[in-house]
SEFI-27768 format. One record per residue (C-alpha): x, y, z; chain; residue number from 1. Coordinates in nm, 3 decimals. Layout:
BEGIN
@x X | y Y | z Z | unit A | pos NUM;
...
% end
This chain:
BEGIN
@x 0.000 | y 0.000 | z 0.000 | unit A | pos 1;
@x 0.123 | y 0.334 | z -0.047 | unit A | pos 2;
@x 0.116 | y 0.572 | z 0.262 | unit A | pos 3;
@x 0.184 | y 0.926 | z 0.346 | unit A | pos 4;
@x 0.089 | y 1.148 | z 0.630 | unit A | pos 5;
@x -0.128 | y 1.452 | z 0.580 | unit A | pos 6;
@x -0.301 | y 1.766 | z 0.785 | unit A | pos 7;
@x -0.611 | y 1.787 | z 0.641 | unit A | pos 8;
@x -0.867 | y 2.065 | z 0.595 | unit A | pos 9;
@x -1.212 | y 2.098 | z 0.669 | unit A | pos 10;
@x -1.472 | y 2.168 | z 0.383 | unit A | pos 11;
@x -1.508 | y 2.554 | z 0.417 | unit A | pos 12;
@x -1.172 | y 2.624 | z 0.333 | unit A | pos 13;
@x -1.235 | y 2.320 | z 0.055 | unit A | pos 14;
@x -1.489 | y 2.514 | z -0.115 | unit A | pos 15;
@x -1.284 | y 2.858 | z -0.092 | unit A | pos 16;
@x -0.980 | y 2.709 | z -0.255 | unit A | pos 17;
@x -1.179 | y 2.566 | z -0.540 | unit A | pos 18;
@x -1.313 | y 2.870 | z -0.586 | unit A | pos 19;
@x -0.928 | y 3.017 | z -0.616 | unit A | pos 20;
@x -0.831 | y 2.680 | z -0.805 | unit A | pos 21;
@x -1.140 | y 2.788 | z -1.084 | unit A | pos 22;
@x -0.957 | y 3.112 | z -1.129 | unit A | pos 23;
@x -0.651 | y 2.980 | z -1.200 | unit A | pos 24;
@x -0.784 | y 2.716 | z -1.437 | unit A | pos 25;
@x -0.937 | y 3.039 | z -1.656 | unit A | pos 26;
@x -0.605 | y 3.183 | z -1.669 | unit A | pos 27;
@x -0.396 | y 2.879 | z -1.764 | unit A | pos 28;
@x -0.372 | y 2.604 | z -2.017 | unit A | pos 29;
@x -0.615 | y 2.363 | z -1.950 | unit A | pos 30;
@x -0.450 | y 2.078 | z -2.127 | unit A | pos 31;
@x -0.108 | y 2.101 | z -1.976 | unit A | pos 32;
@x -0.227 | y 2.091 | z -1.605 | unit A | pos 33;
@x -0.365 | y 1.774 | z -1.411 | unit A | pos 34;
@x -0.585 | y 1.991 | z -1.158 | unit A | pos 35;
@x -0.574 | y 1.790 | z -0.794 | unit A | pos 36;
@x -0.939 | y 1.745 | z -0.694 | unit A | pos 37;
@x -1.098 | y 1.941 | z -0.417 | unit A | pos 38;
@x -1.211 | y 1.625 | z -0.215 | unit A | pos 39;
@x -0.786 | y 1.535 | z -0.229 | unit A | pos 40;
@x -0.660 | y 1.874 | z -0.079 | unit A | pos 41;
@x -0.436 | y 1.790 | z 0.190 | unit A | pos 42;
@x -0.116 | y 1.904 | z 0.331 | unit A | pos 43;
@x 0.150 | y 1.675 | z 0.280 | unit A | pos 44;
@x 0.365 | y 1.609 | z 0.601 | unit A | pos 45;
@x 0.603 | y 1.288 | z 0.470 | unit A | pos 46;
@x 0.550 | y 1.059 | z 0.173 | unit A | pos 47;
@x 0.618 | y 0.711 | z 0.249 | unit A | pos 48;
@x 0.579 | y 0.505 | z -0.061 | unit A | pos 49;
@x 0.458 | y 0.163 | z -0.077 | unit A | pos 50;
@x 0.527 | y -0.010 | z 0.242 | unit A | pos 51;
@x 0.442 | y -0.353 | z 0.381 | unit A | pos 52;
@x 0.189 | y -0.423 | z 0.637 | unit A | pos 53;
@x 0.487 | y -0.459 | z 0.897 | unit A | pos 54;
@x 0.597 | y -0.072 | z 0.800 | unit A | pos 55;
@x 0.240 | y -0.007 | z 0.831 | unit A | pos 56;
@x 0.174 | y -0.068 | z 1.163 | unit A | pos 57;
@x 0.487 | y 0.064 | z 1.238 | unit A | pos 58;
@x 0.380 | y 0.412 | z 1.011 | unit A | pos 59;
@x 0.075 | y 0.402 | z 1.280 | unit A | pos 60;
@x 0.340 | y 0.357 | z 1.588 | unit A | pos 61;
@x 0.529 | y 0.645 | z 1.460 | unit A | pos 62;
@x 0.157 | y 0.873 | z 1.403 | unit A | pos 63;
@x 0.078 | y 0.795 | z 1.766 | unit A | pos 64;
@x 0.396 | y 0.873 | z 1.889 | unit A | pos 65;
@x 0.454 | y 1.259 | z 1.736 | unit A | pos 66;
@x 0.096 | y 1.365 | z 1.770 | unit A | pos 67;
@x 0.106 | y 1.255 | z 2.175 | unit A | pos 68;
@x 0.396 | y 1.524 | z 2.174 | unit A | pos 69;
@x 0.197 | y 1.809 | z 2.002 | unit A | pos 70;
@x -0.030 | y 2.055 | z 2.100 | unit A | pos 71;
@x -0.368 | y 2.138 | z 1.859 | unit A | pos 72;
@x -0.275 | y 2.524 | z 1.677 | unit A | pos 73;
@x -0.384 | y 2.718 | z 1.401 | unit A | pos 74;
@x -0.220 | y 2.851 | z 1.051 | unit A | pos 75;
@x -0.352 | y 3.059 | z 0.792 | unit A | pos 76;
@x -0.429 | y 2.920 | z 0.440 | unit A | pos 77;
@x -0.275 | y 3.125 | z 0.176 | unit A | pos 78;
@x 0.015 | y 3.256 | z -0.081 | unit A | pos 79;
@x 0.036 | y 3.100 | z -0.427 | unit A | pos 80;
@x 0.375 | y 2.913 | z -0.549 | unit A | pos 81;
@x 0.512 | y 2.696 | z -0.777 | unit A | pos 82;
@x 0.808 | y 2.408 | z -0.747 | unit A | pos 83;
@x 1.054 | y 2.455 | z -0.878 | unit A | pos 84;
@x 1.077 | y 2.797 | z -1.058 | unit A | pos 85;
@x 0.845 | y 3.012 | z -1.197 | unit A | pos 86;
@x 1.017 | y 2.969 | z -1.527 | unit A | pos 87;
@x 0.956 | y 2.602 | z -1.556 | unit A | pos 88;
@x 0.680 | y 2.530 | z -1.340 | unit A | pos 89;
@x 0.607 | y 2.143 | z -1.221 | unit A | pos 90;
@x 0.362 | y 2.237 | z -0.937 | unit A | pos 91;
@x 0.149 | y 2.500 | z -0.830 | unit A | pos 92;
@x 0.050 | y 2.504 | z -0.510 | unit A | pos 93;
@x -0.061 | y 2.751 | z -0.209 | unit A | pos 94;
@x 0.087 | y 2.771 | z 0.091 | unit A | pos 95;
@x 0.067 | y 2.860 | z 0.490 | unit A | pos 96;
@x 0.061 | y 3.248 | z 0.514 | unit A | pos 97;
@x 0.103 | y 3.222 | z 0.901 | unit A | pos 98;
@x 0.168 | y 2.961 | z 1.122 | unit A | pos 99;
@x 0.389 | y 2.778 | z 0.920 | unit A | pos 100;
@x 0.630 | y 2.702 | z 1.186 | unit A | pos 101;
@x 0.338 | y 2.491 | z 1.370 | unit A | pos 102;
@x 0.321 | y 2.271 | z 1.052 | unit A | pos 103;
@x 0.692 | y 2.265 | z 1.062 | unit A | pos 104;
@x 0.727 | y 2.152 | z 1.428 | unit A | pos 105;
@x 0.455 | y 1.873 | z 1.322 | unit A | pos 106;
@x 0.652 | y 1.733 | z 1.025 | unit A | pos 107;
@x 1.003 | y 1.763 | z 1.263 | unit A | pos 108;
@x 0.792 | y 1.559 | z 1.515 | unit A | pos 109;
@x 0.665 | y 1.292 | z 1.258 | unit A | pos 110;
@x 1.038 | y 1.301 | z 1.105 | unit A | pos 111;
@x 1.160 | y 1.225 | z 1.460 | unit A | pos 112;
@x 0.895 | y 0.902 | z 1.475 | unit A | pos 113;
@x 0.925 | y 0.799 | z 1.139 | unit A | pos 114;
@x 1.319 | y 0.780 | z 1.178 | unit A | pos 115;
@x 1.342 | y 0.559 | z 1.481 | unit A | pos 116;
@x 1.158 | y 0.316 | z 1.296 | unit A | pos 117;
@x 1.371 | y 0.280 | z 0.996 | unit A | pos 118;
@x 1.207 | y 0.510 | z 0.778 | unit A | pos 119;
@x 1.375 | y 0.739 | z 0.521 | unit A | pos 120;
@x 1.327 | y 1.073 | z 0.546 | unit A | pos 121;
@x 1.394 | y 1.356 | z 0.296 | unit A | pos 122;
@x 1.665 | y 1.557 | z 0.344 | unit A | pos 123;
@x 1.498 | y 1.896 | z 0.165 | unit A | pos 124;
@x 1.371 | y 2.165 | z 0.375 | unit A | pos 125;
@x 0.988 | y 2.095 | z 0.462 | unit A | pos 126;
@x 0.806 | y 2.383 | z 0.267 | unit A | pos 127;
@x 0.410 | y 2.349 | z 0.361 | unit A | pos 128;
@x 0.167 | y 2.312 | z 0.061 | unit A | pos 129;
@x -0.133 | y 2.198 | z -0.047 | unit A | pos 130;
@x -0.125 | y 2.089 | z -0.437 | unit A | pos 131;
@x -0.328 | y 2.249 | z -0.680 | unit A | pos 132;
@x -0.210 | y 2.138 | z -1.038 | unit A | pos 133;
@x 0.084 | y 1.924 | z -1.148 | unit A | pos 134;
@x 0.218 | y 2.003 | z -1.496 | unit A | pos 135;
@x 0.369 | y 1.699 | z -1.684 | unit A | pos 136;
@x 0.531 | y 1.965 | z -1.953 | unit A | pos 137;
@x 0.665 | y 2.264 | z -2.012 | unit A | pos 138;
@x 0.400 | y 2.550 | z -2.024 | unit A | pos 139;
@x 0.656 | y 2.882 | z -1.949 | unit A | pos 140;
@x 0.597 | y 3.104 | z -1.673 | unit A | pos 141;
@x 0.325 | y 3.105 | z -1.422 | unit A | pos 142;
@x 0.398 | y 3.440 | z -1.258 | unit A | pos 143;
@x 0.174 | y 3.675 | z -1.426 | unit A | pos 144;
@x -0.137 | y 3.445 | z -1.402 | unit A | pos 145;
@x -0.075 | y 3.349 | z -1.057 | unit A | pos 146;
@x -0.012 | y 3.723 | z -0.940 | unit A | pos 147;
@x -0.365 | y 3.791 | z -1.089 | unit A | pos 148;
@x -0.535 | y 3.564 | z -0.812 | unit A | pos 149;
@x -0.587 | y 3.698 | z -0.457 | unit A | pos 150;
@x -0.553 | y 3.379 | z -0.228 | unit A | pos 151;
@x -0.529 | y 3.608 | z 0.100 | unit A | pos 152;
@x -0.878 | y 3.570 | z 0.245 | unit A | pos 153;
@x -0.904 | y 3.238 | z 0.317 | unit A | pos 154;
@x -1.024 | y 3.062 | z 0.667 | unit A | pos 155;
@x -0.798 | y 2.971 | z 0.893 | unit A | pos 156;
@x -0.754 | y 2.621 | z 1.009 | unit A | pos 157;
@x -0.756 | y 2.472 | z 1.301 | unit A | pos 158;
@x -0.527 | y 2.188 | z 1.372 | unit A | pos 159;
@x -0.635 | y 1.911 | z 1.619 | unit A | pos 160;
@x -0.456 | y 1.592 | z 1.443 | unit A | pos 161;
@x -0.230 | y 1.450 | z 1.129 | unit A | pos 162;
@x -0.371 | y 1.144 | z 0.926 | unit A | pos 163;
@x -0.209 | y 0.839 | z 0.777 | unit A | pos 164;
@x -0.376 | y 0.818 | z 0.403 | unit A | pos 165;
@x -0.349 | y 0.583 | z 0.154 | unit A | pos 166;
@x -0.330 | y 0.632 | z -0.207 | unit A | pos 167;
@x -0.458 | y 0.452 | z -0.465 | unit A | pos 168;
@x -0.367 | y 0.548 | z -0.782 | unit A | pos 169;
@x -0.636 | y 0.476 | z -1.044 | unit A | pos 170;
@x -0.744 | y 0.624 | z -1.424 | unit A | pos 171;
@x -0.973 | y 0.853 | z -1.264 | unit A | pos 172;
@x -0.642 | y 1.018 | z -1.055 | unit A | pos 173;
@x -0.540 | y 0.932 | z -0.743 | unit A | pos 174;
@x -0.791 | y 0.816 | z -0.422 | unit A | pos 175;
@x -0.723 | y 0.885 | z -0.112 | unit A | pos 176;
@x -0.814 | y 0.721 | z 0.179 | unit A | pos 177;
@x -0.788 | y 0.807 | z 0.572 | unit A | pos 178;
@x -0.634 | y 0.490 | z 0.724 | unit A | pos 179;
@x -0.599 | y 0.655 | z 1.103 | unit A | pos 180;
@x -0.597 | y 0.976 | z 1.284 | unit A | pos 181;
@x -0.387 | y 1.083 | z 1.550 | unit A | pos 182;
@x -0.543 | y 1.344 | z 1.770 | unit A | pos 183;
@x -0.293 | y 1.553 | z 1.978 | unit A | pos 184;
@x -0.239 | y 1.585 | z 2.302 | unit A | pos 185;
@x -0.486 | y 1.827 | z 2.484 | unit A | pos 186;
@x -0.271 | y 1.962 | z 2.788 | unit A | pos 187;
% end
C-alpha cells in the first residue's frame, strides 16, 4: 500500500480554494495541467511510498507517537507558489501564510517518529503546501497568471490531528483514503 501522512482541511476552506483553483484554471492552459481534486486537498507532512503491512503498523506507531507530543494550533491558508521555478513550473501550489512554523514543528515531530523506525526521510527543507495542479510539460511562466489571483482571504484552520492516508492510484487520478488519525495531546 502506499502511505503518506497529511493535515487535512475541513470543507469551508475546501470550497474557498476551489473557488481560487477555478480562477486559475481560466487563466492557464487547460490541457497542460492535471488539476488535484478538491475532495484530495491535503497538506502533505512525509511521503512514504509503498510499504508492507509490517511498516504499516509501524507508520501508525510512529503517528501515535509525534501527535502525543503536540499541542492542537492554528495557521492561515494562503500565498500561491510553484516548485521549482516560476520559469519552468512542475507544481502550483498555495501555501501557509502564518503559522507555518506549527506545521513545521509537526513534520520535525513525525520526522523524529518515522526515523526511529527505519524510515527514510527527505533531506529537503519541509516547505508546507497543499497541491493544486501538477504540470507533466513545459508550459513557461506562471507568474503573471498566478499574481492575478488573490488567495489572501481564506479561513484559517484549526489543527487538532495529522492522518495516515493511503493512495490509490487509479485512471480517474489518485484516491485517497484516511487509514488513522492521530489526535494531539490536549494539555
Amino acid at each position: 500500500m502506499r502511505l503518506f501522512f497529511a493535515v487535512l482541511i475541513d470543507q469551508l476552506a475546501r470550497e474557498q480554494i476551489a473557488d481560487i483553483q477555478t480562477q486559475l484554471k481560466m487563466r492557464l492552459p487547460l490541457k497542460r495541467a492535471a488539476w488535484v481534486k478538491p475532495e484530495n486537498f491535503h497538506y502533505t507532512l512525509h511521503f512514504l511510498g509503498e510499504v508492507s503491512p509490517e511498516q504499516a503498523v509501524l507508520a501508525q506507531e510512529a503517528g501515535r507517537e509525534a501527535a502525543s507530543r503536540l499541542k492542537p494550533f492554528q495557521f492561515q491558508i494562503g500565498g500561491l507558489g510553484v516548485f521549482p521555478t516560476y520559469a519552468r513550473p512542475r507544481v502550483l501550489w498555495i501555501g501557509a501564510q502564518t503559522g507555518s512554523e506549527s506545521l513545521e514543528a509537526v513534520y520535525r515531530a513525525l520526522a523524529d517518529a518515522l526515523s526511529q523506525r527505519a524510515f527514510s526521510i527527505e533531506k529537503k527543507r519541509f516547505h508546507p503546501h497543499l497541491t493544486l495542479a501538477r504540470f507533466k510539460v513545459q508550459i513557461g511562466s506562471l507568474q503573471e497568471p498566478i499574481e492575478a489571483v488573490d488567495s489572501s482571504a481564506l479561513p484559517s484552520q484549526s489543527v487538532h490531528s495529522l492522518s495516515l492516508m493511503e493512495s490509490q492510484l487509479k485512471p480517474s487520478g489518485a484516491a485517497y483514503t484516511e487509514i488513522e488519525r492521530f489526535d494531539f495531546s490536549q494539555s
